[in-house]
Structure formats: structure tokens, C-alpha cells
C-alpha positions as CSV (number, residue, x, y, z in Angstrom):
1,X,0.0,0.0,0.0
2,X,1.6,3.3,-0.9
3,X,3.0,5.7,2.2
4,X,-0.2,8.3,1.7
5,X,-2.8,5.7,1.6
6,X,-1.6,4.4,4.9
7,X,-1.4,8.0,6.3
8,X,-5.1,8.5,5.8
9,X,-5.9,4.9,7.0
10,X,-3.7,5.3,10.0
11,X,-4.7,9.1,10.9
12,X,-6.0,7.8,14.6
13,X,-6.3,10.9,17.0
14,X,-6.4,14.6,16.5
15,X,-6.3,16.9,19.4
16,X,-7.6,20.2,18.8
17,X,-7.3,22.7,21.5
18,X,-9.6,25.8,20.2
19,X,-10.5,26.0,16.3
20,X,-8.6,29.4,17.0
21,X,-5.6,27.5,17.7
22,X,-3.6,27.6,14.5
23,X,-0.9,23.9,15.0
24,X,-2.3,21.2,17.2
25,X,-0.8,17.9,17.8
26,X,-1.4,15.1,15.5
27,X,-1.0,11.7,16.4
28,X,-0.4,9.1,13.3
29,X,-0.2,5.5,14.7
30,X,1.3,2.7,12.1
31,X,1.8,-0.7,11.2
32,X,5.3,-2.1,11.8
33,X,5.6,-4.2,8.9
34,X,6.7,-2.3,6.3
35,X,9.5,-0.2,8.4
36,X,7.7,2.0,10.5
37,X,8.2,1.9,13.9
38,X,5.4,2.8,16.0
39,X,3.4,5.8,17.2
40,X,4.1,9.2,15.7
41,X,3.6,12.4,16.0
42,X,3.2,15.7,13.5
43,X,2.5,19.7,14.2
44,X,-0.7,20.2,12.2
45,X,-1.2,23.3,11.0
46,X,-5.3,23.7,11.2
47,X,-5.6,27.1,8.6
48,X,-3.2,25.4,5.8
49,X,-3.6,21.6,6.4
50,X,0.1,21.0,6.7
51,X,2.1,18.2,8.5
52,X,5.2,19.1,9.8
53,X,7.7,18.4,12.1
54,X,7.5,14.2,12.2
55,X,8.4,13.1,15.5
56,X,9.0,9.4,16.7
57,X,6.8,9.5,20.1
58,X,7.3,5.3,21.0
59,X,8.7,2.8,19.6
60,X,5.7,-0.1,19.8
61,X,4.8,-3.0,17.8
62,X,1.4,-1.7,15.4
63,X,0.0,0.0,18.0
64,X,-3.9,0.0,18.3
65,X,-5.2,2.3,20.5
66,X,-4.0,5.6,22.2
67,X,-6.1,7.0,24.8
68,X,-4.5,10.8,26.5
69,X,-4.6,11.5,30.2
70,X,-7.3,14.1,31.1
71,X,-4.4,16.8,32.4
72,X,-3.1,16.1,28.5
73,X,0.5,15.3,29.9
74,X,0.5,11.2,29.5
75,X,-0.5,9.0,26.3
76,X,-1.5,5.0,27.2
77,X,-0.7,3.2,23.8
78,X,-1.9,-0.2,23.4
């Protein structure tokens, strides 16, 4: 499956603050397979729709679920 098929299949979990808020966190999580390695993480810029930024967050086995503490400072990731 090409890289930006998988990127809109895998698009999990977008926190958005305030529709004010012009980057938010983006949270990608992906299938190990094919040389990905986990959970990741982008700066999405809400006005323009860019990615940017690509983070490795963890380093897990295809991840299937993500669930963020209510203080927003901890990520579980199943």
C-alpha cells in the first residue's frame, strides 16, 4: 500500500485545543511491517492543512489504540 494511503488509513487521533488554535498535535499510529516503527507524532497546522515536524513519540509493535490523560500530559498506547 503506498506511504499516503496508509497515512489516511492510520490518521488515529487529532487533538484540537480551540479552532482558534492555528498547529495542534497530531498523532499518526502505524503498522510495523513495512519499516515504520510505532506511534508518531506531526504539528498540524489547522488554517493550511500541513504536516510538519515528524516526531517518533514510542517505539511499539502496530499499535492499536492511544487514549490521553485528562491533564493532557501522558499518552496510554496499546
Amino acid at each position: 500500500m503506498k506511504q499516503g494511503n496508509l497515512l489516511l488509513i492510520l490518521f488515529s487521533l487529532v487533538i484540537f485545543t480551540s479552532c482558534k488554535v492555528e498547529s495542534s498535535k497530531l498523532f499518526v499510529r502505524t503498522f510495523t511491517q513495512s519499516g515504520s516503527k510505532g506511534l508518531y507524532s506531526y504539528s498540524f497546522n489547522t488554517k493550511t492543512g500541513e504536516l510538519n515536524n515528524k516526531k517518533l513519540e514510542a517505539e511499539i509493535k502496530d499499535p492499536s489504540f492511544l487514549t490521553i490523560s485528562d491533564n493532557k500530559k501522558y499518552a496510554r498506547i496499546l
